[in-house]
N, C-alpha and C positions, 0 to 999 in steps of 0.2 A: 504494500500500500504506500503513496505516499507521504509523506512526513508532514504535507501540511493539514492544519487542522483547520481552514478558514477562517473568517473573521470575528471582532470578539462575539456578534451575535450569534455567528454559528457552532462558538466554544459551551456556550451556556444549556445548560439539559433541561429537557421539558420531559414529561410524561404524557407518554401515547394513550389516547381514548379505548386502549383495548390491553389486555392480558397482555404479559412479558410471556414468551415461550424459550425454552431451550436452546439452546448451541450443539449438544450432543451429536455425534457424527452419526449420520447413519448405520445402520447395522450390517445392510445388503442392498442389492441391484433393487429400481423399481419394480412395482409389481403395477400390471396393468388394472386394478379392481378398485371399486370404488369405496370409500367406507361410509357405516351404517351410518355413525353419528353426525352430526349438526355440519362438521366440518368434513368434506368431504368433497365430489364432485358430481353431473351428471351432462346428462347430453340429451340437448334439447332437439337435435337432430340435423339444425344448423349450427352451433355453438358447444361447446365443451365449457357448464359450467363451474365456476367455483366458488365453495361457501367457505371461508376461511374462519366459521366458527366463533368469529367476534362480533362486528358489526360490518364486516364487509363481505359484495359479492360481484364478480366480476365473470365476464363473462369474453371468450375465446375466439375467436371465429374459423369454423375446423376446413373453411375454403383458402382464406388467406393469412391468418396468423394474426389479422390484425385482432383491437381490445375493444369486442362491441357494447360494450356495456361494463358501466363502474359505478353501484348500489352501493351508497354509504347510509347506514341507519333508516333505511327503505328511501334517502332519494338518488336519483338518477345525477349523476352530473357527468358521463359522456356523452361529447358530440356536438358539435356545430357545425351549421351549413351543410347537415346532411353527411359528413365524413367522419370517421371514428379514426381511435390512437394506434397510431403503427409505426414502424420504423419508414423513415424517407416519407415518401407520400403515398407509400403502402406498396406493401409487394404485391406478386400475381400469384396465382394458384401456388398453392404450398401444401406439402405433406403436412399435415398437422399432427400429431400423436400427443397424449395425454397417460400419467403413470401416477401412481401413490404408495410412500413408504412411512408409513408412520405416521411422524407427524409433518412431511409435508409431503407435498404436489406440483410436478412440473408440468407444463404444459411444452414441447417440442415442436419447434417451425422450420420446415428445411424450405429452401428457396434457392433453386441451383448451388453453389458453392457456397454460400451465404446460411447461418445457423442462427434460431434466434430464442429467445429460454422467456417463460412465464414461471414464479415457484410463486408458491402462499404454503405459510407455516400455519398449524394449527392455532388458534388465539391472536394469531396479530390483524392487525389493519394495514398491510402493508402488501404491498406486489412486489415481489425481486425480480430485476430484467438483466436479461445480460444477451450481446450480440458481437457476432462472432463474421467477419468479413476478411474471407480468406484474401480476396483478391481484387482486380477491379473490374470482373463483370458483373458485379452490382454496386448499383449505387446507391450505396447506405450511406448518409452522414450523420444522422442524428433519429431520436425517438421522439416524436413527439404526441404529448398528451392535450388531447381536446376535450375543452371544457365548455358545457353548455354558457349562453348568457344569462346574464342577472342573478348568477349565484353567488357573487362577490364581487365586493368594493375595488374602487378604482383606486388603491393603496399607491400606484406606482405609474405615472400619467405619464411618462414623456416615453414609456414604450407601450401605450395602449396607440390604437389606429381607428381612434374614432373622427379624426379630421380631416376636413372634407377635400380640401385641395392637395391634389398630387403635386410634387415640386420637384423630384427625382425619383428615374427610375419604375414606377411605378410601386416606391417601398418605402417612401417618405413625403410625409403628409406636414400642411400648416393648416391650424386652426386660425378661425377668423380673427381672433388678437395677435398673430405672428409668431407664436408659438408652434414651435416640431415637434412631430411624433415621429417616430418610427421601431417598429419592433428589434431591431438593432441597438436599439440605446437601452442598456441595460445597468451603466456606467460603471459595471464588476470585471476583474479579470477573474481569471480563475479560480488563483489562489484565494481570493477576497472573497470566497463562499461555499459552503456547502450544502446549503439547497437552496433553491428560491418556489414560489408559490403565492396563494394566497389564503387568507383567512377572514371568517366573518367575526371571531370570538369566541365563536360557539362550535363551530365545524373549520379544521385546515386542510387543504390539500394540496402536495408538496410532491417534488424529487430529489433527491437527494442523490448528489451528481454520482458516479462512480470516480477511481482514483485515477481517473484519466493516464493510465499507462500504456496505452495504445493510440490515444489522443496525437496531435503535432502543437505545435505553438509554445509550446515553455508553459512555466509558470503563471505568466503577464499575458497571456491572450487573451483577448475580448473575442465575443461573437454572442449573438442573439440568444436572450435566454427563456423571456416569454413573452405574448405581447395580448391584448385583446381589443373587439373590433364589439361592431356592433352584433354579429353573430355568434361571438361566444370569445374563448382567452386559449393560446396555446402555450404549454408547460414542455420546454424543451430539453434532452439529455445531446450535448452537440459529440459523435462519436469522430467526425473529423468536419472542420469547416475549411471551406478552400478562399474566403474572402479574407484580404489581408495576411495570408499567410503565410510564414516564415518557413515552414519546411514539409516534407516531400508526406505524404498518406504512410500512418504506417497500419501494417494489417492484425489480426488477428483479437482476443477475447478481449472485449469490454465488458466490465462489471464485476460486482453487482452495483445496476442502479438504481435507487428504490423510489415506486409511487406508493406516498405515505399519507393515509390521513388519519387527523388525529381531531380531539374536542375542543381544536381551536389555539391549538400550543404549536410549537416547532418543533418538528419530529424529532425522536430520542435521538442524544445525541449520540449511539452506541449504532445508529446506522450511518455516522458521518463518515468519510473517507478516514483512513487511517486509523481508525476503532471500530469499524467492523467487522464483525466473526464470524465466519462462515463457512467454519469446519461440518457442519451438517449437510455439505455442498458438496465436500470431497467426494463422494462417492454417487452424486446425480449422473457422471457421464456426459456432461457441459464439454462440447469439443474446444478441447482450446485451456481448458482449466486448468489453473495450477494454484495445488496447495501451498499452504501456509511452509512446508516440510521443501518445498522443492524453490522457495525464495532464500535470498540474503540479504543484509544490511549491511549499510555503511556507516561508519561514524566516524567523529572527526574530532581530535581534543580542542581547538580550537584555532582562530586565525587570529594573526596578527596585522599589522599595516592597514585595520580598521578606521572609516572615518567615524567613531560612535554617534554621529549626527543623522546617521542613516540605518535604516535595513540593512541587512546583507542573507542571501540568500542562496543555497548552493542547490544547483542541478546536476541532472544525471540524466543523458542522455545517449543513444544510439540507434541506428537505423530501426531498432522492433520496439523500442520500449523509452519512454521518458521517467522520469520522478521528481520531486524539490523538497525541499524541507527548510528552516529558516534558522538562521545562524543566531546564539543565544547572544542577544546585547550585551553583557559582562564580558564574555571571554572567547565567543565563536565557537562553541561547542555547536554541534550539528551530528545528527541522525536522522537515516533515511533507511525506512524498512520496508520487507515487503516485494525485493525488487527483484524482478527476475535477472537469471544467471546469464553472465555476459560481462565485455568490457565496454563501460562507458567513459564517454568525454565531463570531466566535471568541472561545472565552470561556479565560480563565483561571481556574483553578483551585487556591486553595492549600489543600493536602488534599481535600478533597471541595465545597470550599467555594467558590461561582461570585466571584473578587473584581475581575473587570475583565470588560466583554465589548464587542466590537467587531466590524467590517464586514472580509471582503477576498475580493477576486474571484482566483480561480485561469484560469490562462489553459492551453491546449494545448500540451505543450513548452517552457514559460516559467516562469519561478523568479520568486516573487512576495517580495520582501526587506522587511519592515519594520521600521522605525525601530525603534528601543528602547522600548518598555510600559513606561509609568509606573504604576502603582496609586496609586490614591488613599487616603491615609491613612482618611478616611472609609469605604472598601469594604473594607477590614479590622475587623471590629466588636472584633477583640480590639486594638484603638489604640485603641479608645473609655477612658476614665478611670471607671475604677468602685472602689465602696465595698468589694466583693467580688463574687466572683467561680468560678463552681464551674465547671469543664473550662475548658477554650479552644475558640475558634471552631475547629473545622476542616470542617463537614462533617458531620462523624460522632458515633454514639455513643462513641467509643473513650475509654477512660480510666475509663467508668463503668463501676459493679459487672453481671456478668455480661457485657457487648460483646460480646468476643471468642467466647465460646460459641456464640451469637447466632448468629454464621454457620454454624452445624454442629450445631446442638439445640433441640430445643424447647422453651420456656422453662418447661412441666414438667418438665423432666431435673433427672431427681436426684444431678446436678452443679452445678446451677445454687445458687445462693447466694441465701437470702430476698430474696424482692420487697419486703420491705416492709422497716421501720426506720425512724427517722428520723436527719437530720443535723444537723451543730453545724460552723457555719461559725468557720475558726481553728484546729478541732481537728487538721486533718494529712489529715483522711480523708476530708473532705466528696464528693470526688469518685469515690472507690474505692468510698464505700458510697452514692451516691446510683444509681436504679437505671438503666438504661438504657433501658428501657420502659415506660410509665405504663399501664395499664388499671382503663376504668370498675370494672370488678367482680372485679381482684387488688389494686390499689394505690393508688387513688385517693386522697385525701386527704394522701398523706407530709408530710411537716411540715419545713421547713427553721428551725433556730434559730440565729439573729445579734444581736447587739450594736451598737448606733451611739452617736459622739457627741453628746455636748450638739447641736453645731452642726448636725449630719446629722442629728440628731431634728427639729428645727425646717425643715426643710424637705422639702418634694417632690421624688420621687424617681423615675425612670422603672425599672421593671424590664422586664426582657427575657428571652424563653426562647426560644430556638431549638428546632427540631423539625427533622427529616432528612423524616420518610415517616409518615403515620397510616393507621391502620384505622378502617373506618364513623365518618368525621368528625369522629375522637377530635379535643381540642383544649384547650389548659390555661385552666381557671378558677382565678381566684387569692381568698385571703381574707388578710388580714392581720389578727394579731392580735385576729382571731373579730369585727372591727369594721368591716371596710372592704372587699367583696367587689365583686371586677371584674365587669362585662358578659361575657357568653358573647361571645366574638371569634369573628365568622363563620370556617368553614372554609375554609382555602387549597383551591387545586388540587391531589389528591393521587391516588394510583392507588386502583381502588373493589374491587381484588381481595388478596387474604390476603400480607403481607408477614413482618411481624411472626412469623409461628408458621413460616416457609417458608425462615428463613434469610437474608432482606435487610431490611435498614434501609433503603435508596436509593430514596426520593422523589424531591420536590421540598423542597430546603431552604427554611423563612420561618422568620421573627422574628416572633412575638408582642411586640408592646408594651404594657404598661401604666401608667396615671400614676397614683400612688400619691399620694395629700394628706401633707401633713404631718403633719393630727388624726390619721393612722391610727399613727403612731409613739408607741412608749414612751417616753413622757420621762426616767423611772428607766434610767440609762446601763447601770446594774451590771445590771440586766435584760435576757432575751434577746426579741426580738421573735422570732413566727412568723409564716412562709409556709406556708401549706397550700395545695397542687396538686392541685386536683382536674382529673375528666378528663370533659370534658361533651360528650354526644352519645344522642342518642334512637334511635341504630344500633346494629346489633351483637345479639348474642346473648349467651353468656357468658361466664365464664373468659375464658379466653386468646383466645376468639374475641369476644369483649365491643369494645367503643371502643376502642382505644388511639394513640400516639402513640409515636416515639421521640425523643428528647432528643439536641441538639450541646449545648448549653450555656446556663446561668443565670446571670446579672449583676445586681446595681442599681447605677445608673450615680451617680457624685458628683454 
């Protein structure tokens, strides 16, 4: 599992509206029969039901696998617009089978190379899913759960889709006060949750993601997680998203990921990633599955050459499997368990920002201990010595004007604080008002105004701009003081689909570097030198869908 445990709401324990059941492993194979009592199954002749014996019943569908029906406390809350919950937008004809051992029940979905798992334990309220995409002739990315309308509150408005004008895409909407919607803004990365849903007070109904090890994107990935319209709300488990994405599909067993409801609480915390147990599973037959026995851990005594002002975050990554876990603010202790066997790249992370990366193999049953992580003063760019200085390295756009919106609006929201302006380095503000986004055809050209020494006039100076993620090849060109204009710097490796207007920043971080002459300096000290940023690229369309780039941070170094 992975190490992280979500955010602090997702740390905190509630209790489920129904009986705690066991962990106990199974004893043998399934047995195809149904049992007598409360909890049990049957078959409706379309459907393969299940009564999981507490307050909940759900129901199968023995043509396609999909989830036609989910009875919580006798109400109905699957289905909107006529379509029920299934993997992608539903497979096609599928072997279905149905089996009972004890005290649970799996329900079986083959769909070509593609495997996909239903279990319900006796006494809980809760569906286990887990899906299994060997390869890429299907296309599975995600599970999602539909929820009828008007069964719960609008808790979480800037990814509901009840506004009426389309303005991109046909997946983002403004309401008639200038306000965005779009079921993309959910403004969590990964790591920042372990379920989402919603609740009335009195009834919750939740997912509760699985430990994304088959997932891509890191820790820091955003992608859509629920949204609701005027037909009903969808509850998503994303098994791979290709928007904005950093690396390649990897294949094989997702989960378990649990649809959980409860009397109106946030589901136990014992089904979060990283604390659930689910040795009763061992012996279901899940292709793909691997026990708790056939994992390893990693751990780590601690790092050094910490900024303690930040996060720090360590990954584990390789072509079949991901992990993270979060580095202990005292002293960088870190564990990551759970992980299958294999050598992965482990990177450290201060805030978003890669500043160490290294080799370690995980072994079966084996705790892999390493020495203490030094960081190198050099792999911290913000140790570098500079003249000034706008944000700090982390990673991220955060600190600059509009950031935090960024995850949750459209950068046409009319929330959103002008794209444009120029700044005055010294002034107090450079960073709050410099913007977060740059584009060819909203903001291209801003101008940064600074001041240097006698001694720092007279010489060469390197600037630096960091970038998080661009769109269509955005990429910063520099002019100095209308005299001295940089080379277009080839584009980095960055994702070729819509980030920027969808709610993420999360590329791939680089450094642009530039060597600036010293003729391009103002000699007149009491004079302010400019930087003009423009944004160059022969991609892109317009507006907000034009070039752009995001910004970590601008320096010229002493």
């Amino acid at each position: 599992m992975s190490g992280s445990t979500g955010s602090p709401l997702g740390r905190r324990a509630f209790v489920l509206g129904s009986a705690a059941a066991g962990t106990a492993a199974l004893a043998g194979p399934l047995a195809g029969t149904a049992a007598a009592a409360s909890f049990g199954w049957s078959d409706d002749g379309s459907n393969y039901v299940v009564d999981t014996g507490a307050s909940l019943v759900f129901k199968v569908s023995k043509t396609n696998g999909d989830l036609t029906s989910l009875v919580y406390k006798g109400t109905e809350y699957q289905g909107y617009g006529g379509k029920n919950s299934h993997v992608e937008s539903g497979l096609g004809t599928s072997t279905v089978t149905i089996a009972q051992s004890g005290s649970t029940i799996l329900v079986s979905v083959a769909y070509g190379t593609l495997r996909h798992y239903y279990a319900a334990r006796s006494g809980e309220n809760n569906v286990y899913l887990w899906t299994n995409k060997a390869d890429s002739s299907v296309t599975a990315t995600r599970y999602i759960v539909r929820v009828k309308a008007g069964l719960f509150l609008n808790d979480e408005p800037d990814s509901y889709t009840y506004a009426p004008t389309v303005i991109e895409s046909a997946d983002v909407f403004e309401k008639s006060d200038g306000q965005t919607r779009a079921k993309h803004y959910s403004k969590l990365r990964v790591m920042d949750y372990s379920y989402i849903g919603w609740t009335t007070g009195s009834v919750g109904l939740w997912i509760v993601r699985s430990n994304h090890e088959k997932a891509s994107g890191g820790p820091f990935y955003r992608s859509l997680l629920r949204h609701q319209s005027a037909d009903g709300g969808g509850l998503y488990e994303i098994l791979y998203y290709g928007e904005n994405q950093t690396e390649s599909e990897r294949y094989g067993l997702q989960g378990p990921y649990v649809i959980a409801l409860t009397d109106g609480g946030a589901p136990s915390s014992a089904l979060y990633p990283g604390t659930l147990t689910t040795s009763w599973a061992d012996s279901l037959g899940i292709s793909g599955y691997v026990a708790a026995g056939g994992r390893g851990r990693v751990a780590g005594v601690g790092i050094t050459g910490r900024d303690t002002a930040y996060a720090y975050t360590v990954g584990l990554a390789n072509s079949a499997a991901q992990y993270w876990g979060s580095a202990r603010p005292s002293d960088g202790y870190f564990s990551i368990a759970g992980v299958l066997p294999g050598t992965y790249t482990l990177t450290v992370f201060k805030g978003e920002l890669a500043v160490y990366t290294g080799s370690v193999t995980v072994t079966a049953g084996g705790t892999t201990t390493l020495n203490t992580i030094a960081i190198a003063s050099s792999n911290d760019p913000s140790n570098a010595s500079a003249i000034w200085r706008i944000n700090n390295w982390d990673g991220t756009p955060g600190g600059f004007k509009n950031a935090d919106l960024m995850t949750y609006a459209h950068p046409s929201d009319v929330r959103a604080a002008s794209w444009t302006g120029n700044v005055v380095v010294g002034s107090g503000t450079e960073t709050s008002a410099f913007p977060c986004y740059l584009w060819k055809d909203v903001n291209s050209g801003i101008i940064v105004y600074f001041r240097l020494t006698a001694a720092q006039a007279a010489a060469a100076h390197t600037l630096r701009i960091g970038v998080t993620t661009a769109y269509a090849n955005g990429r910063p060109q520099v002019v100095v003081n209308d005299t001295w204009t940089s080379a277009v710097p080839s584009p980095p490796t960055q994702p070729s689909t819509r980030s920027l207007t969808v709610g993420s920043y999360r590329g791939n971080n680089y450094t642009f570097t530039y060597s600036v002459p010293a003729s391009a300096w103002l000699t007149d000290t009491s004079a302010y030198n400019t930087l003009k940023i423009y944004v160059a690229s022969g991609s892109g369309t317009t507006s907000f869908l034009s070039a752009g780039t995001s910004i970590d941070a601008i320096d010229l170094l002493a």
